[in-house]
TORKOL-914169 format. One record per residue (C-alpha): residue number from 1; residue in three letters; x, y, z. Coordinates in nm, 2 decimals, padded with zeros to 4 digits. Example, Ala and Ser with C-alpha at 12.3 -4.5 7.8 and 13.67 -1.06 7.14 Angstrom:
+-----+-----+--------+--------+--------+
:   n : res :      u :      v :      w :
+-----+-----+--------+--------+--------+
:   1 : ALA :  01.23 : -00.45 :  00.78 :
:   2 : SER :  01.37 : -00.11 :  00.71 :
+-----+-----+--------+--------+--------+
end
This chain:
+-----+-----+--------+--------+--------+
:   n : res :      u :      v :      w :
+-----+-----+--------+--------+--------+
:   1 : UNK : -00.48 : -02.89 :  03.72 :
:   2 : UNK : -00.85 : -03.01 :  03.72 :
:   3 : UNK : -01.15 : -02.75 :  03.81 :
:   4 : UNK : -01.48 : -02.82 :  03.90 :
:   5 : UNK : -01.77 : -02.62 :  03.89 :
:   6 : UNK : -02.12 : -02.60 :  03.79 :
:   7 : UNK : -02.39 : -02.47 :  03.53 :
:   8 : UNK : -02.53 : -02.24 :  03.80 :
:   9 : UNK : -02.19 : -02.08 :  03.87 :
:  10 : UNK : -02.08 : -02.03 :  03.51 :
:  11 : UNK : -02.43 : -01.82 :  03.48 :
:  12 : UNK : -02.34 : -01.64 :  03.77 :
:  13 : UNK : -01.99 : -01.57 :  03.63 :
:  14 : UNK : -02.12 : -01.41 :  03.29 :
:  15 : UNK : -02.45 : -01.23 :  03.43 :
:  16 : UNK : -02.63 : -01.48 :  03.23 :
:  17 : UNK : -03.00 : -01.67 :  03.24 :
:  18 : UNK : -03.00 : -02.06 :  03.25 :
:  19 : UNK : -03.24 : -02.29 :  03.12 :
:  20 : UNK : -03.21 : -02.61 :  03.29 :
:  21 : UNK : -03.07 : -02.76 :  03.59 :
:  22 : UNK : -02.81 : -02.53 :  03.74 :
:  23 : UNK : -02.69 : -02.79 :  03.95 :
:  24 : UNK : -02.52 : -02.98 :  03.66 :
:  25 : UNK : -02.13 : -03.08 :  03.69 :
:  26 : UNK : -01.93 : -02.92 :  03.46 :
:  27 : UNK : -01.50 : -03.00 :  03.44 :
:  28 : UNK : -01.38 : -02.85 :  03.10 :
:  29 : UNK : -01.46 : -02.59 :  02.86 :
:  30 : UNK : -01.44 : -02.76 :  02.47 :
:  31 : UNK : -01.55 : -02.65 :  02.11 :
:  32 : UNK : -01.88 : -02.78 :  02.00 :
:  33 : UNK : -01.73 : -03.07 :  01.78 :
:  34 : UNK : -01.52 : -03.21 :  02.06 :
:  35 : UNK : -01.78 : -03.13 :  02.35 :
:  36 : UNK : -01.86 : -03.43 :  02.59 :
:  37 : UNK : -02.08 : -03.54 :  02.91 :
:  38 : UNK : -01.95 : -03.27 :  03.16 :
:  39 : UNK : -01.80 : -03.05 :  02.92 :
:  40 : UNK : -01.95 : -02.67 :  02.89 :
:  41 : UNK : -01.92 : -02.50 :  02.48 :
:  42 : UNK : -02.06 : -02.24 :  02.29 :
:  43 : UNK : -02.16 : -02.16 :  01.95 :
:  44 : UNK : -02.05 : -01.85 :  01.83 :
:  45 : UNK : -02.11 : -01.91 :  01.41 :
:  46 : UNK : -02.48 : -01.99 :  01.27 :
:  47 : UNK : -02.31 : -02.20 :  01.04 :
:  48 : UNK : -02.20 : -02.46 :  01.30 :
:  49 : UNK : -02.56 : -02.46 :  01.43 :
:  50 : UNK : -02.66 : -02.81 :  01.31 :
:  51 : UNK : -02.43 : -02.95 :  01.59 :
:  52 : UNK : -02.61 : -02.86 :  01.85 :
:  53 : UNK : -02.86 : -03.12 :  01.73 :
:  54 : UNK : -02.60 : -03.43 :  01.86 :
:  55 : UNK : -02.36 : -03.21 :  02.05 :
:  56 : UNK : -02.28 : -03.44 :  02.40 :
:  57 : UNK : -02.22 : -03.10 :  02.59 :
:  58 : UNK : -02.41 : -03.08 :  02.91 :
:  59 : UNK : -02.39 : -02.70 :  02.88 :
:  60 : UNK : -02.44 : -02.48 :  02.60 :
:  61 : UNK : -02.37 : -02.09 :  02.56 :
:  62 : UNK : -02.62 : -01.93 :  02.34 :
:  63 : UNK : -02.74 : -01.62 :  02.17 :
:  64 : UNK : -03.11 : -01.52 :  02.24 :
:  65 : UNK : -03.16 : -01.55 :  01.87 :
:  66 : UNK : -03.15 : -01.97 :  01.93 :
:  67 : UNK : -03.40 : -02.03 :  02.15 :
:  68 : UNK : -03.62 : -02.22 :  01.91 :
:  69 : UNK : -03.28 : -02.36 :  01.78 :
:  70 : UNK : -03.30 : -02.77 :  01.86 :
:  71 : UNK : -03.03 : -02.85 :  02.11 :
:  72 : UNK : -02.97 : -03.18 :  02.28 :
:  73 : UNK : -02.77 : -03.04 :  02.59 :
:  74 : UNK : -02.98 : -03.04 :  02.90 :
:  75 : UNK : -02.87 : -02.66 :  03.00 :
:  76 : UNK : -02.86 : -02.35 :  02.81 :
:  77 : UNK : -02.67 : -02.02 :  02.92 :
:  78 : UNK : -02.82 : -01.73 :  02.72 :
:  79 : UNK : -02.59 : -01.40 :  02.66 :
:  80 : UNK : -02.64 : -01.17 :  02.35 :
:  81 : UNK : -02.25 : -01.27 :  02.29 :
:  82 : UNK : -02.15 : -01.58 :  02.33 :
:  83 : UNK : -01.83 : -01.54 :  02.15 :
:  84 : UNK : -01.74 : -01.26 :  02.43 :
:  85 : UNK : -01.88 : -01.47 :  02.71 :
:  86 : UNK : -01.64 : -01.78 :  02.64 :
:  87 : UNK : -01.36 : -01.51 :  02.58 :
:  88 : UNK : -01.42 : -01.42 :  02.97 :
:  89 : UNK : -01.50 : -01.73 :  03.08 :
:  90 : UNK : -01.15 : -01.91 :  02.98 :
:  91 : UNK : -00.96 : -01.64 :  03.14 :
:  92 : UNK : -01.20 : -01.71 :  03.48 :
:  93 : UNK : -01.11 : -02.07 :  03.42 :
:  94 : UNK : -00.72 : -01.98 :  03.35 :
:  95 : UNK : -00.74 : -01.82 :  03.69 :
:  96 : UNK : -00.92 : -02.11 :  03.87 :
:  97 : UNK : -00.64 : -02.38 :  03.71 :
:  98 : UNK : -00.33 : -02.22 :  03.69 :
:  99 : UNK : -00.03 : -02.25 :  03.98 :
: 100 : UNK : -00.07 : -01.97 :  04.25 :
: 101 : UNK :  00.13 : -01.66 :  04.24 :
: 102 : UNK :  00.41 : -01.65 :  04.44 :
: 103 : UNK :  00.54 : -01.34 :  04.53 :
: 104 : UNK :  00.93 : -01.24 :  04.54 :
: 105 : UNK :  01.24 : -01.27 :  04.38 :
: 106 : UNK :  01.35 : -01.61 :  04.28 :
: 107 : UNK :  01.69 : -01.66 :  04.48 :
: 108 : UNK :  01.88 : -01.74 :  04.08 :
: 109 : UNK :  01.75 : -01.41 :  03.97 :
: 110 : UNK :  02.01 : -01.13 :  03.94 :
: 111 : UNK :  01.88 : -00.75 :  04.06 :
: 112 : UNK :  02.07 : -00.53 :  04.03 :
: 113 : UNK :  02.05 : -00.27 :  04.41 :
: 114 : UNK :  01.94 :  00.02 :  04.22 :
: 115 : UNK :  01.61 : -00.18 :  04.10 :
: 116 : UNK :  01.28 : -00.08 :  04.23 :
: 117 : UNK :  01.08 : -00.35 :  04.27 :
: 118 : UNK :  00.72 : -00.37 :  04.42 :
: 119 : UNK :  00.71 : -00.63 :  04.74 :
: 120 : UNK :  00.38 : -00.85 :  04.54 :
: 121 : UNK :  00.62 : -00.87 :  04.21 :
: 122 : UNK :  00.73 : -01.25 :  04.11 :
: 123 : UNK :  01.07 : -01.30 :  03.95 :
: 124 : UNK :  01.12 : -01.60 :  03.84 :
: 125 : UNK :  01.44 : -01.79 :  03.76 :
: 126 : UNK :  01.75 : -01.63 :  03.64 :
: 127 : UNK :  01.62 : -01.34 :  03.52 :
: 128 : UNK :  01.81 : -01.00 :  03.52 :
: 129 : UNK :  01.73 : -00.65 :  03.62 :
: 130 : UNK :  01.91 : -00.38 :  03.55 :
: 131 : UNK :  01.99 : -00.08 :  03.74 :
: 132 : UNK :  01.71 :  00.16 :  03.86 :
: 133 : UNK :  01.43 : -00.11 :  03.69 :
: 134 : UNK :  01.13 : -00.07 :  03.82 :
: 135 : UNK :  00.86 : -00.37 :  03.85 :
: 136 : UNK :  00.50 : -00.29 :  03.96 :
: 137 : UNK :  00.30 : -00.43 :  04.21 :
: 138 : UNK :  00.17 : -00.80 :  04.11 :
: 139 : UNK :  00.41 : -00.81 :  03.81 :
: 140 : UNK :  00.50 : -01.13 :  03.72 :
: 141 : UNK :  00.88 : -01.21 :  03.54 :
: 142 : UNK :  00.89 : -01.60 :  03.43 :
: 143 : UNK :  01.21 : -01.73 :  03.38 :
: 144 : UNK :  01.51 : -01.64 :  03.20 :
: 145 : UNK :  01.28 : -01.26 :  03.15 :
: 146 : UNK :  01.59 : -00.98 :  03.14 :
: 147 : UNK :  01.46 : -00.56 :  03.22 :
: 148 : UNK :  01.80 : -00.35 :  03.14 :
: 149 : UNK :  01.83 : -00.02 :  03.32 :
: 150 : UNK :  01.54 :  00.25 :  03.37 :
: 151 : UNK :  01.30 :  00.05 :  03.20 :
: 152 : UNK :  00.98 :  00.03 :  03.35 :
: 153 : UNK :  00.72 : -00.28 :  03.38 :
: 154 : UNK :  00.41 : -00.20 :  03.52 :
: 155 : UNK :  00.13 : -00.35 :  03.78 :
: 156 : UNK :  00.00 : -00.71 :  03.67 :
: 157 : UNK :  00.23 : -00.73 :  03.36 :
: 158 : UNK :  00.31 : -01.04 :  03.26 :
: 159 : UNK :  00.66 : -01.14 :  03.12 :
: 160 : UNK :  00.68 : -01.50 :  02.95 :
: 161 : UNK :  01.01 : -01.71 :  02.96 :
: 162 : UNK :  01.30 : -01.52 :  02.79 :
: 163 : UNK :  01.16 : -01.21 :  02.68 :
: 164 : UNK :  01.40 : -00.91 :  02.68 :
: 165 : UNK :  01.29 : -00.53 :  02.76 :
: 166 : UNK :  01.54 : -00.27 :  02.67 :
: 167 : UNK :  01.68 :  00.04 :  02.87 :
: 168 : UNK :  01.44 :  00.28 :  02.91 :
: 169 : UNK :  01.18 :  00.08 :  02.74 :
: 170 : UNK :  00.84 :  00.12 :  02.93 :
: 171 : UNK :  00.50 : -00.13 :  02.93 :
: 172 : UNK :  00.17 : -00.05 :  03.05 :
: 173 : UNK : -00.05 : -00.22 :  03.29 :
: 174 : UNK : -00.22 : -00.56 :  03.26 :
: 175 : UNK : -00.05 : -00.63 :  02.98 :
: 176 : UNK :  00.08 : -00.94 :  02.86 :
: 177 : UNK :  00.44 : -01.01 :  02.64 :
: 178 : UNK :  00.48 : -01.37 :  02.54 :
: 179 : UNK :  00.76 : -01.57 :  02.54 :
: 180 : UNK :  01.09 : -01.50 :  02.36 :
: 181 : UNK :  00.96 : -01.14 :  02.25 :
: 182 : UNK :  01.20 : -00.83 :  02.23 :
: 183 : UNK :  01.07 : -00.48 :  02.34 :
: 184 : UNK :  01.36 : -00.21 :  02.27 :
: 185 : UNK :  01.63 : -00.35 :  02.04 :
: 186 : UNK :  01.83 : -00.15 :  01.82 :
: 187 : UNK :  01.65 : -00.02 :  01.54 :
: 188 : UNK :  01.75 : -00.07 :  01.18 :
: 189 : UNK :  01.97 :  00.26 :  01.11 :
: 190 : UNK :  02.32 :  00.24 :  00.92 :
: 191 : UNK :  02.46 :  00.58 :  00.71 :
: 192 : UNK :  02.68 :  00.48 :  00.41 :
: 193 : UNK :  03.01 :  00.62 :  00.42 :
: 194 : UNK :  03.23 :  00.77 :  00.12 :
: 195 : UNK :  03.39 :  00.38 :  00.09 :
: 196 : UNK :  03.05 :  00.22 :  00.07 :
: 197 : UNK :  03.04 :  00.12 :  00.43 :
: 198 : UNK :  02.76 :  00.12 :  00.68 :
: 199 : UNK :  02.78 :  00.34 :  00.96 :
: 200 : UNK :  02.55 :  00.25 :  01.29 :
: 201 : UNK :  02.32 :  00.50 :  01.33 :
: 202 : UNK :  02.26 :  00.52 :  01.77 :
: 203 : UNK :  01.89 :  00.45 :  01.83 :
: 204 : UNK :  01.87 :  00.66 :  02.15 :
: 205 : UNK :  01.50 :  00.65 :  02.14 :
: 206 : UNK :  01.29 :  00.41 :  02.35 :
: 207 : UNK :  00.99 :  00.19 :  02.35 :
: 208 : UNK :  00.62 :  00.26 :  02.50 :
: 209 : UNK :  00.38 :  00.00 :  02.56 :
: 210 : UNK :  00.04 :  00.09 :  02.63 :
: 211 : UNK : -00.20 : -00.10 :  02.90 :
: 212 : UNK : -00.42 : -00.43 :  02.83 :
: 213 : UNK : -00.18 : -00.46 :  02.55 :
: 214 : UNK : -00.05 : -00.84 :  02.42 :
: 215 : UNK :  00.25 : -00.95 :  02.24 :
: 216 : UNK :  00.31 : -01.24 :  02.06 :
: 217 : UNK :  00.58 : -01.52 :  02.09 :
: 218 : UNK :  00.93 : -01.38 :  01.89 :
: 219 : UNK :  00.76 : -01.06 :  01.81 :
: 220 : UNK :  01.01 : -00.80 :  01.81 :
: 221 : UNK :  00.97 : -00.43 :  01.86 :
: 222 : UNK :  01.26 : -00.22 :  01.79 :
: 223 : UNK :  01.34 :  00.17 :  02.00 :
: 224 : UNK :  01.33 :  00.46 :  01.84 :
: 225 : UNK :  01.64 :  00.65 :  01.63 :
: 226 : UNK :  01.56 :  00.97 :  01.82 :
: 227 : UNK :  01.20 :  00.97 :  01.93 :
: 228 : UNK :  00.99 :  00.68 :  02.06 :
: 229 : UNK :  00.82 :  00.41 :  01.96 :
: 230 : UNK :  00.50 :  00.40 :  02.08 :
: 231 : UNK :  00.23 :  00.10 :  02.11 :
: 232 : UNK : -00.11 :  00.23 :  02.21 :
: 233 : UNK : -00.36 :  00.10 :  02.49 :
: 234 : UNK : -00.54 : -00.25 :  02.37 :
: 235 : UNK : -00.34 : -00.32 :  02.10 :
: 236 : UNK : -00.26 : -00.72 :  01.99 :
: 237 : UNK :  00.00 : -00.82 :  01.82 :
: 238 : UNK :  00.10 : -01.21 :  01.75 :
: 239 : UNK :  00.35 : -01.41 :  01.69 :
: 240 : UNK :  00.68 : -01.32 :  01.48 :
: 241 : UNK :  00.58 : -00.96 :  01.38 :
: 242 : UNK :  00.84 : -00.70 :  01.33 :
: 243 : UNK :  00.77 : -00.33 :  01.39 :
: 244 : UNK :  01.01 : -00.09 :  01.29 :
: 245 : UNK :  01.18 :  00.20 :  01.48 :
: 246 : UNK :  01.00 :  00.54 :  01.58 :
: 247 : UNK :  00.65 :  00.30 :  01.47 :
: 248 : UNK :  00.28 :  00.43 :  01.62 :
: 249 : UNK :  00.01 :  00.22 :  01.66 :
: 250 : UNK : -00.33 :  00.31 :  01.78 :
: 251 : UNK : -00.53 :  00.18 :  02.06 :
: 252 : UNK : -00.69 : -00.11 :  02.02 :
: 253 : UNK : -00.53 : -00.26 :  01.66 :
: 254 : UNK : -00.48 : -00.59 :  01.59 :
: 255 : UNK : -00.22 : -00.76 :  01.39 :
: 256 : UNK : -00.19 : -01.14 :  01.28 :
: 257 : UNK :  00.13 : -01.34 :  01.25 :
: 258 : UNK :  00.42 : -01.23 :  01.10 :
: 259 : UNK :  00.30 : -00.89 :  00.94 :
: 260 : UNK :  00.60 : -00.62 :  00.91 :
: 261 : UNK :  00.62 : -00.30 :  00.93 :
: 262 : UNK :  00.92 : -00.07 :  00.88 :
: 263 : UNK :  01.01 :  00.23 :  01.07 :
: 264 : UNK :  00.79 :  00.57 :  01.07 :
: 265 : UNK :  00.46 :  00.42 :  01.01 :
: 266 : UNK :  00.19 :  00.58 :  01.18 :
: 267 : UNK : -00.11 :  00.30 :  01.21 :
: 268 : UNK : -00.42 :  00.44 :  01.32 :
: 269 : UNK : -00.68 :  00.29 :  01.60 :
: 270 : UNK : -00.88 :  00.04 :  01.57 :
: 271 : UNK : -00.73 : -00.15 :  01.27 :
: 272 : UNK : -00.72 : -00.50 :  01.17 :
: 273 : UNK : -00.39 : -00.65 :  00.95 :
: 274 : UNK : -00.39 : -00.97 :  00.83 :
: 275 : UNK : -00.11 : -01.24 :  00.90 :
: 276 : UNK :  00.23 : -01.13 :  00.64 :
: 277 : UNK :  00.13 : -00.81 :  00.55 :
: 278 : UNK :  00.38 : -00.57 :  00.50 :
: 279 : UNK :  00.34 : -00.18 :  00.56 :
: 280 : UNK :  00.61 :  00.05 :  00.43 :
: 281 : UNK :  00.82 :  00.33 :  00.62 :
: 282 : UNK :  00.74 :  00.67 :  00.66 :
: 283 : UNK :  00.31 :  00.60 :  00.55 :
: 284 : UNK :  00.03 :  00.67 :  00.74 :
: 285 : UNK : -00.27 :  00.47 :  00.79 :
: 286 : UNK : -00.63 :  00.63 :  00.93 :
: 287 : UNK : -00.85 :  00.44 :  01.22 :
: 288 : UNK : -01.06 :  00.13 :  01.13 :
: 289 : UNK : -00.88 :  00.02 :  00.83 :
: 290 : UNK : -00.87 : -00.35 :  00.76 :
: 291 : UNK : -00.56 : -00.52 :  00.53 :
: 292 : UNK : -00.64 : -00.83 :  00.38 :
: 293 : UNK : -00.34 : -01.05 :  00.48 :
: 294 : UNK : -00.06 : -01.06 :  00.25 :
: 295 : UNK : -00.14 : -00.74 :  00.13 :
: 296 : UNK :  00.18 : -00.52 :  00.10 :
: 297 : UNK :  00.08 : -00.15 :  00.20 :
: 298 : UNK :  00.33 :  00.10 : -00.07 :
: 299 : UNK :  00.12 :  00.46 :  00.01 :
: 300 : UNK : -00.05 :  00.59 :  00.31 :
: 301 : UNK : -00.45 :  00.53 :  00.37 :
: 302 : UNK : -00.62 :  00.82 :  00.42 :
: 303 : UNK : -00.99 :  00.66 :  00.40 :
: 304 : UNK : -01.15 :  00.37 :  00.62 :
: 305 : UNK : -01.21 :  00.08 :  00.45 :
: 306 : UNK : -01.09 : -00.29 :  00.39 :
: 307 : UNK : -00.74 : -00.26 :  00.10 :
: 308 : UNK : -00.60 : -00.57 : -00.06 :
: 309 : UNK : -00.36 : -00.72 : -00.30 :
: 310 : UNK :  00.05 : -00.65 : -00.34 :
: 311 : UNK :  00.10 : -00.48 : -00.75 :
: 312 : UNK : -00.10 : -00.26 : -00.63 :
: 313 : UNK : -00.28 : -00.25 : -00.33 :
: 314 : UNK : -00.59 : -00.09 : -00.37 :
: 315 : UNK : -00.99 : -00.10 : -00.22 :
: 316 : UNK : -01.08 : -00.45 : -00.15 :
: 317 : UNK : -01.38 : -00.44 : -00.39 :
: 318 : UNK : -01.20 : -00.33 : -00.72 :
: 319 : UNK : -00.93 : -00.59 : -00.65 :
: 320 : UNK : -01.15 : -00.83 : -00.63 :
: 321 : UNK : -01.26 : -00.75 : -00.96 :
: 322 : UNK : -00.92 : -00.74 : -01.10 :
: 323 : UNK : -00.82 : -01.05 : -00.94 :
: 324 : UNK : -01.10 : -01.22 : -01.09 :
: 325 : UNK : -01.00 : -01.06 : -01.42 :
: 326 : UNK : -00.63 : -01.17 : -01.40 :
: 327 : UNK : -00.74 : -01.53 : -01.35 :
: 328 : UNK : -00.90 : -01.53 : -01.72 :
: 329 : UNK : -00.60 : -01.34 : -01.84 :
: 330 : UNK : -00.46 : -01.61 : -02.06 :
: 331 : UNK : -00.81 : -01.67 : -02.22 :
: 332 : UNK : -00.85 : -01.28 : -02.33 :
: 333 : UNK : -00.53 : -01.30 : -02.47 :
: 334 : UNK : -00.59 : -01.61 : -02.72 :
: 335 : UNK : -00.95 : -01.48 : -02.77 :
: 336 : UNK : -00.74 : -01.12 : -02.89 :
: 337 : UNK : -00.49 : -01.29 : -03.11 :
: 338 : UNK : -00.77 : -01.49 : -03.27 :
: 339 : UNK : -00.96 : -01.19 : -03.36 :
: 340 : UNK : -00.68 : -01.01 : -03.47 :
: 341 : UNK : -00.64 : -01.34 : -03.73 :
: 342 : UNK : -00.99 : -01.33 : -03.83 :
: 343 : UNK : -00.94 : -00.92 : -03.89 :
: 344 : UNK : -00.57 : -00.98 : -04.09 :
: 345 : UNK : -00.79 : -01.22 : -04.30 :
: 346 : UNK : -01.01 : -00.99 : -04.43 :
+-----+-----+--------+--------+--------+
end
C-alpha cells in the first residue's frame, strides 16, 4: 500500500527541526545508497557520510553534529539520534501502510466456549483456542496461531502465522512473536532407567513472557520442569534461538540468530549475545555483558564486560591477544625446533 506525506509532517512526527522546505513530497523511506527523488533516509554511521555528497534523497535525517556536513538533499531533519528517529518513524509508516485491523473471530477459527476473549481481539484464520484462553483487548492472532488452555495473550500482542503458545504459558503486552515460533513446549527432561532407557521427565512448569518483548521467526522457548521460564520486559530475541527449560532472562537483552541456551541459565538485564552462541545449563550471567557471537559460554559471568572465543572463553581483550597469537602458532614452532638445532649443535 502506497503512503504519502511530507517533510513538514515527518518533523512533526519525531519532534524535530527542518531546514528547508517543509512542504516537500515524500512516498518511501530508503537507506542512503538506494535513496531517490521523493524518498526520505538517514545517516546513522560517520563512515557513510561521504554519501550525502550525491545522495538523490529529498529528505535527510541528521545529527546536530552535521550541520556543516555537505549534503545535496534540499531538506534536513535534525534529531540528536537519527538511528532512533528512523527506528520510530518505520513503525509510524508500518501503521500508515499496513491493512486495517479488523476486529473479531475469523468464522474458520476454532474457540473453544470457555475462552475469554476481549470484543477488539482479531483471530484470524483457523486458528485454535483452547479452553479458558484468554486474549486481550486489541490482540491480534494471524492465521493458523494455536493458544492451548489457560494460557494468557495480552493487550496489543501480536501473534504471526503459525505460532503455538502452550497451556498455561502467558505473554505480556505489546509484544510481538513472529511467525512459526513456539512458546511452552516440552522441555528437554528424560531420567535413564536401570536398562539404559529414557524416561520423560513431565515439564509441569510454564512460560512467562514479559511486555514490549519480540520473538523471532522458529525461535522456540521451552516450559519449565517444575518452575517457570521466565522472559523479562524488552527483551529481543531473533530468529531460530532455542532457550532451554526453567531459563531467565533480564529486561531488556538482546539475542541474534540462532544462539542456544540450555536449561537453568540465569541471563542478566541488559545483555547483548551474538548470533550462534551457546550458553550452558545451570550458569549465571550478570547485567550488561556482551558475547561475541559464536562464543560458547562453559562458566557463569560474574563481572560486566564483553567475553569471547569457544576453548576457552575468556575477556574479550586477552583473547584477542591469544587469537592473534594462535595465528603465528606454526611459525613459533619452526622458529623453536630451529633453535633447539642450533643448541644440539653446539
Amino acid at each position: 500500500m502506497s503512503f504519502t506525506t511530507t517533510a513538514q509532517a515527518i518533523a512533526s512526527f519525531l519532534g524535530a527541526d527542518l531546514q528547508g522546505r517543509g512542504d516537500t513530497v515524500i512516498h518511501r523511506l530508503a537507506s542512503l545508497q538506494s535513496a531517490t527523488q521523493g524518498d526520505v533516509t538517514f545517516l546513522a554511521q560517520s563512515r557513510w557520510r561521504k554519501q550525502l555528497q550525491n545522495t538523490e534523497a529529498s529528505a535527510v535525517i541528521l545529527a546536530p553534529s552535521e550541520r556543516d556536513t555537505p549534503c545535496t538533499a534540499e531538506v534536513r531533519i535534525w534529531v540528536e539520534n537519527p538511528y532512533l528517529a528512523y527506528a520510530r518513524l518505520s513503525r509510524w509508516w508500518e501503521q500508515q501502510t499496513r491493512p486495517a485491523f479488523q476486529s473479531g473471530i475469523h468464522p474458520s477459527a476454532v474457540v473453544h466456549p470457555t475462552a475469554d476473549i476481549h470484543p477488539s481481539a482479531e483471530i484470524g484464520p483457523l486458528c485454535h483456542v483452547g479452553s479458558h484462553a484468554r486474549i486481550g483487548a486489541d490482540a491480534q492472532l494471524a492465521s493458523h496461531v494455536v493458544i492451548e488452555s489457560h494460557a494468557y495473550i495480552g493487550d496489543e500482542v501480536q501473534l504471526k502465522a503459525r505460532v503455538v503458545v502452550g497451556a498455561g504459558c502467558q505473554i505480556g503486552p505489546r509484544s510481538i512473536i513472529q511467525p512459526g515460533a513456539v512458546i511452552g513446549a516440552d522441555g528437554f527432561g528424560f531420567a535413564p532407567n536401570a536398562l539404559g532407557a529414557w524416561e520423560k521427565i513431565a515439564q509441569l512448569g510454564c512460560v512467562m513472557i514479559g511486555s514490549d518483548v519480540e520473538i523471532g521467526a522458529n525461535t522456540c522457548i521451552d516450559r519449565g520442569a517444575i518452575g517457570n521460564t521466565v522472559i523479562g520486559d524488552g527483551v529481543k530475541l531473533d530468529n531460530l534461538i532455542q532457550i532451554g527449560h526453567n531459563t531467565q532472562v533480564g529486561a531488556h537483552t538482546v539475542m541474534a540468530g540462532c544462539v542456544g541456551v540450555a536449561g537453568s541459565a540465569k541471563i542478566g538485564a541488559h545483555c547483548m549475545i551474538g548470533g550462534g552462541a551457546n550458553i550452558l545449563g545451570h550458569l549465571e550471567i550478570v547485567d550488561h555483558v556482551t558475547i561475541s557471537a559464536l562464543t560458547t559460554v562453559s562458566r557463569s559471568i560474574l563481572q560486566p564486560g564483553q567475553y569471547s572465543g569457544m576453548f576457552p572463553f575468556q575477556e574479550h581483550a586477552a583473547w584477542e591477544k591469544n587469537a592473534a597469537a594462535v595465528r603465528h602458532l606454526y611459525d613459533i614452532r619452526q622458529r623453536l625446533r630451529a633453535l633447539e638445532s642450533q643448541l644440539k649443535g653446539h
